[in-house]
C-alpha positions as CSV (number, residue, x, y, z in Angstrom):
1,X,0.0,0.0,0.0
2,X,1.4,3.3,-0.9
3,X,-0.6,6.6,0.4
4,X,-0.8,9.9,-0.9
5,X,-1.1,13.4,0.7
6,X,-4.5,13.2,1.7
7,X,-4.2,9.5,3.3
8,X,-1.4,11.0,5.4
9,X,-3.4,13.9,6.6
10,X,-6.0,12.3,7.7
11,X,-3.5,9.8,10.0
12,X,-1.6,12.7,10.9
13,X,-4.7,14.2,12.1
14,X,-5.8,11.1,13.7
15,X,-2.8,10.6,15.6
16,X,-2.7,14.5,17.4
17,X,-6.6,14.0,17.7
18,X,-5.2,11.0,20.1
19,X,-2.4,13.0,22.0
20,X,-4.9,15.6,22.3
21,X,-7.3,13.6,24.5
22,X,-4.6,13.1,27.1
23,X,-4.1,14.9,30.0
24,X,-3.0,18.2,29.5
25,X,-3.4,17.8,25.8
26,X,-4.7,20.8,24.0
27,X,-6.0,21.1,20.5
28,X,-3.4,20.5,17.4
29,X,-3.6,21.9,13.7
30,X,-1.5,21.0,11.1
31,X,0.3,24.1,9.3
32,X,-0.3,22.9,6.2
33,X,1.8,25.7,4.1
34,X,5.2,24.1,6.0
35,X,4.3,20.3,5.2
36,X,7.2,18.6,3.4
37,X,7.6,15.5,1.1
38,X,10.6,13.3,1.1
39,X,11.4,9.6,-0.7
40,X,10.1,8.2,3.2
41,X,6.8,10.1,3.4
42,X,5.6,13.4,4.7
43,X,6.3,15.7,7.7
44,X,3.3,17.0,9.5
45,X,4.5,20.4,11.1
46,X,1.5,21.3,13.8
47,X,1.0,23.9,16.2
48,X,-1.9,24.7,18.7
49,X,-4.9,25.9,17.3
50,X,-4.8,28.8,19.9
51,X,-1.8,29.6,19.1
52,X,-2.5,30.0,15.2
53,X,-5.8,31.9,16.3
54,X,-4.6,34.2,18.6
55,X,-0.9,34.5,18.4
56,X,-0.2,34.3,22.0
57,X,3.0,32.9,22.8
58,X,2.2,31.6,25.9
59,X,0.1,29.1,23.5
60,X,3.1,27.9,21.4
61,X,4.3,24.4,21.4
62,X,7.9,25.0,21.6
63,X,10.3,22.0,20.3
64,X,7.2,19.4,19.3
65,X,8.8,17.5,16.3
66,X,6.1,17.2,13.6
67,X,4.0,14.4,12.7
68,X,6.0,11.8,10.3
69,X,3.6,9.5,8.1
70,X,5.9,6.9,5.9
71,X,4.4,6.0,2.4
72,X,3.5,2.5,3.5
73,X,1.7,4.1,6.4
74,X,3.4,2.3,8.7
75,X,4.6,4.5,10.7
76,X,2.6,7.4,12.1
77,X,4.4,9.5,14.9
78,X,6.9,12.3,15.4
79,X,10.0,11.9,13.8
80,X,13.2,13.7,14.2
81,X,13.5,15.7,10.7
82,X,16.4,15.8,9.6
83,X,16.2,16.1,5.5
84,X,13.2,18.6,6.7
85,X,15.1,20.9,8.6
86,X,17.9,21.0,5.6
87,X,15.5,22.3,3.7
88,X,14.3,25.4,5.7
């Protein structure tokens, strides 16, 4: 099985939907303008969605590695990025 963009999205987004039903979890959006494609899959960058709504820095995730979905779909989870961060 090999997915495409939308696939990974939508276990990205099911994966921070988990993490935000923990304790102390907060609601996650994926910042979709700094998603990035490799030859492995796609990094998920996300952020909290009061953050992105209000700006408030006391609302940041600070040093939250994004959301890694391999091709196969095998694995789903952060990931350190290392051919992402190259990039920026």
């Amino acid at each position: 099985m090999t997915l495409d963009l939308a696939a990974a999205k939508k276990l990205a987004l099911e994966y921070l939907a988990e993490q935000q039903s923990r304790p102390g979890g907060v609601p996650y959006s994926i910042v979709d303008s700094r998603i990035m494609e490799d030859d492995d899959g796609w990094y998920f960058p996300y952020q909290s969605v009061e953050f992105l709504t209000t700006g408030d820095m006391n609302a940041s995730l600070v040093g939250n590695w994004p959301v890694f979905v391999s091709r196969d779909g095998l694995h789903v989870g952060p990931c350190r990025p290392e051919k992402w961060q190259r990039r920026n």
